[in-house]
N, C-alpha and C positions, 0 to 999 in steps of 0.2 A: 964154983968160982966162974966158971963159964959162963953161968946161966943169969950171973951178976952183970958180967961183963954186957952181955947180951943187952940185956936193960938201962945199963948206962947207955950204952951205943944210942939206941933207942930213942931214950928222954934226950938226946942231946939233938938226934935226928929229927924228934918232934916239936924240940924247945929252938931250935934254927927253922923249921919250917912255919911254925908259928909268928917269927920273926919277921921272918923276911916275907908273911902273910899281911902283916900290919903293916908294914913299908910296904907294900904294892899297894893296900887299901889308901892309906895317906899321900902317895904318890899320883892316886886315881882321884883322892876326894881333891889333893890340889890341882889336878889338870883341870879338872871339872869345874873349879873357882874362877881358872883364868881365860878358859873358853868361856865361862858366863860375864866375865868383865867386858873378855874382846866384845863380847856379841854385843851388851848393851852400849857399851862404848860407841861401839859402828853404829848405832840403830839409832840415837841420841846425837850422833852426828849429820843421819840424813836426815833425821826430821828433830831440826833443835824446838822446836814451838813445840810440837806436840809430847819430845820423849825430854827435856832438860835434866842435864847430868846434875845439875844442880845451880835453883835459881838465883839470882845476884840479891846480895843482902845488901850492898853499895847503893845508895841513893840514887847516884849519878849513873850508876849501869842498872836501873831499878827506869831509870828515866828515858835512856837509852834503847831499854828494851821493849819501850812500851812504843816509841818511835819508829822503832824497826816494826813494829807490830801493827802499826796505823800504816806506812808504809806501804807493806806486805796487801794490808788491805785495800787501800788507794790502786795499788798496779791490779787488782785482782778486776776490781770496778772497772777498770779504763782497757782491760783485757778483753772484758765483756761488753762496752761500748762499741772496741774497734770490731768485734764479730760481728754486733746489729748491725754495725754501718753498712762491712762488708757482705754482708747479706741483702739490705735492702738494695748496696748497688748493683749487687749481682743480676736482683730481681727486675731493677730497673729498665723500663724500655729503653732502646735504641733511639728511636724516632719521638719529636714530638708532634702531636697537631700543629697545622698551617692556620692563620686566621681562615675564617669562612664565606674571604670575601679576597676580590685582587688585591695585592700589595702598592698597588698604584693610588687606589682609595686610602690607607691606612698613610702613604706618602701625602694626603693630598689634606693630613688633621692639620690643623695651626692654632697650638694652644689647647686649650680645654672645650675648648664653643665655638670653632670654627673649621670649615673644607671650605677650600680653598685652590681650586682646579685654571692655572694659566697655560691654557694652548697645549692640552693634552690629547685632543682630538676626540671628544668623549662621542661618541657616534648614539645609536640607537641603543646597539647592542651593549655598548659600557654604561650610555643612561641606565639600563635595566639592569646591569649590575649594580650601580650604585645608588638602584632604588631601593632594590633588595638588602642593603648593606645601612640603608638605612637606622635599622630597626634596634642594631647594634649600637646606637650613638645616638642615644636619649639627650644627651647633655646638650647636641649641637645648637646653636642660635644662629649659625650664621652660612648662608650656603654660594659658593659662589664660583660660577663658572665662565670665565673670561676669557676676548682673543680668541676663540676658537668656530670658525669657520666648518666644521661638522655638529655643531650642537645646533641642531636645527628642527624644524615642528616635529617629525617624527624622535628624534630625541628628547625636547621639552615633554611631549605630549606619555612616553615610555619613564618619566621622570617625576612629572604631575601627581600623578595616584598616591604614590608614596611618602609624598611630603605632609601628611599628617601625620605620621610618623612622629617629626620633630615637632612636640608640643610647646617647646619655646623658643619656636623661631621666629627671632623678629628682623631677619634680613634676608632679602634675595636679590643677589646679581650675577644677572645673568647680559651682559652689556659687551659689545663687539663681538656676537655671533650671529646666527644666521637664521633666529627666531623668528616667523612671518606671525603673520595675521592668524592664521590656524592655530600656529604655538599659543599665541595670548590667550585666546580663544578658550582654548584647553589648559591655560594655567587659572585665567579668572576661575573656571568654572571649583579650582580648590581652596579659593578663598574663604571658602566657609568653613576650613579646619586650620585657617592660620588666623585665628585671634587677635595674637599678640603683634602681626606681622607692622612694623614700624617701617622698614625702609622697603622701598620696590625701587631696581635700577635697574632698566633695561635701554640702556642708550646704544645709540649706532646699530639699531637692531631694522625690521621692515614691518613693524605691526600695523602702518597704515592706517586708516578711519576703519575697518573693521574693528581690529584689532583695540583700538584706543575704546571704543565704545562700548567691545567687552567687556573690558576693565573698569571704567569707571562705571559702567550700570551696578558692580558688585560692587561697589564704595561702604555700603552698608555693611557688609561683611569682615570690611578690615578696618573698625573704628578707630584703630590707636595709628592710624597710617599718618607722619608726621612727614615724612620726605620722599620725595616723588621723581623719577628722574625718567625723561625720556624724549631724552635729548634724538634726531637729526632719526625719527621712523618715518616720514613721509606719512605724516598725519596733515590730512587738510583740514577745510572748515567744519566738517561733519564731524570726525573725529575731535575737533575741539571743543565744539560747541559741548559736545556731548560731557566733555571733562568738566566745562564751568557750569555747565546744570545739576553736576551732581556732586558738586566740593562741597553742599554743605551736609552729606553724607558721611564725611573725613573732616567733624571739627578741630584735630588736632595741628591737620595739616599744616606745617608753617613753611615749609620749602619744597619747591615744584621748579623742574628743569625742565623746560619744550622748546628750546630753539632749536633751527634747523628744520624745522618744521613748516607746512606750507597754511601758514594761517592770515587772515587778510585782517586790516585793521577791526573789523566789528567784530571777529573771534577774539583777536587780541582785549579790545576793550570788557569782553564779555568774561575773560578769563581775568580779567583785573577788580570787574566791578564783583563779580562772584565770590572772588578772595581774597577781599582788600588786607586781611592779616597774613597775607602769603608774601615771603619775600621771593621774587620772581629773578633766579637768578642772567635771565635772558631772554629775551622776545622774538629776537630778530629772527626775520625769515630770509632772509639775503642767502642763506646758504642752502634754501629749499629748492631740492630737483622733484619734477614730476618723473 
């Protein structure tokens, strides 16, 4: 009877532990369900595109989603934009290049085809700047440096060489400065790289009968020369003569300025009969000083 007893004890000790075996197992397999929930739950939450707890069967949040997703990708692009920028400005120099010439020249453009220099004091040494400065400014036609009381033979003569340069230039004025007879000298002798050259203005200047005679012996070298001005240089009879012997070197010529000049009537008649299709805009010699 004991040894029953014993056995029951037993089977009830084993059929409780058995029990309350399954209740720890079920108790572990559902903790284990709902740490796998939490965990997807959280993980679907930080990355909803990639982990989705579950995708929208709603048309309207099907439309939605795809927006958010166009979105997403728009900011990703424009994320990657603003780095290149920030990069290239990073990279970017400080400093830029200066033109390669004085800023007085690039003050001195007007328009697209012309420089344009009033009483800038251009001396020798800025002439040779802005021979040099040339070469840059292909386009120019038109060159012109007035009123200035330093542009004189050794700046013409530092200025000369360069102007072939401008291939289509067909004007030069150079008028109220201080151009002698050397300067002319030294500018006829570049007429044979100005073609095109239409206007020549050098009024109130001192080219004298040298000077005039330079110039018109190279007549031939500026065929399209149409207007002529040179006005009050202390050109006498030599130097004029020398102009109506060689106007018909310059058939285009139709206007010619030389008052002021010390020409006596048989110069005057010589310049008339020479270019009867020249409208002569003045003869008078009344304001000729020797």
């Amino acid at each position: 009877m004991k040894s029953f007893t014993l056995v029951i004890v037993a089977l009830t000790v084993s059929l409780a532990s058995a029990e309350s075996a399954q209740a720890l197992k079920t108790s572990l397999l559902s903790r284990r369900s709902s740490l796998r929930t939490n965990w997807l739950g959280k993980r679907s939450t930080r990355y909803p595109t990639k982990y989705p707890t579950k995708y929208p069967t709603n048309p309207s949040q099907q439309s939605e989603q795809k927006q958010l997703s166009k979105m997403a990708a728009d900011i990703a692009v424009i994320k990657r934009d603003v780095r290149a920028i920030k990069a290239s400005i990073s990279s970017a120099p400080t400093s830029f290049p200066t033109t390669p010439y004085p800023a007085w020249i690039q003050q001195g453009r007007s328009g697209c085809c012309s420089l344009v220099f009033d009483r800038k004091g251009i001396s020798a040494a800025k002439a040779t700047d802005l021979g040099n400065a040339l070469q840059y400014f292909p386009s120019i036609t038109r060159v012109s440096i007035i009123r200035d009381n330093q542009f004189n033979n050794l700046a013409i003569t530092a200025l000369a060489p360069h102007l072939k340069q401008l291939t289509n230039l067909v004007e030069l004025d150079f008028q109220f400065t201080s151009i002698g007879a050397a300067g002319a000298t030294r500018l006829a002798q570049e007429f044979g790289h100005l073609p095109k050259l239409e206007r020549l203005i050098l009024n109130y200047n001192t080219i004298q009968d040298s000077g005039a005679v330079a110039i018109s012996s190279k007549f031939n070298l500026i065929p399209n020369l149409k207007d002529l001005q040179i006005n009050a240089n202390k050109i006498g009879d030599t130097g004029g003569m020398s102009i109506a012997n060689n106007l018909h070197k310059v058939p285009n010529l139709s206007g010619m300025a030389v008052s002021g000049n010390c020409f006596s009537p048989n110069t005057q008649g010589a310049l008339r009969s020479k270019g009867p299709n020249i409208e002569y805009y003045n003869l008078d010699t009344q304001s000729c000083s020797n």
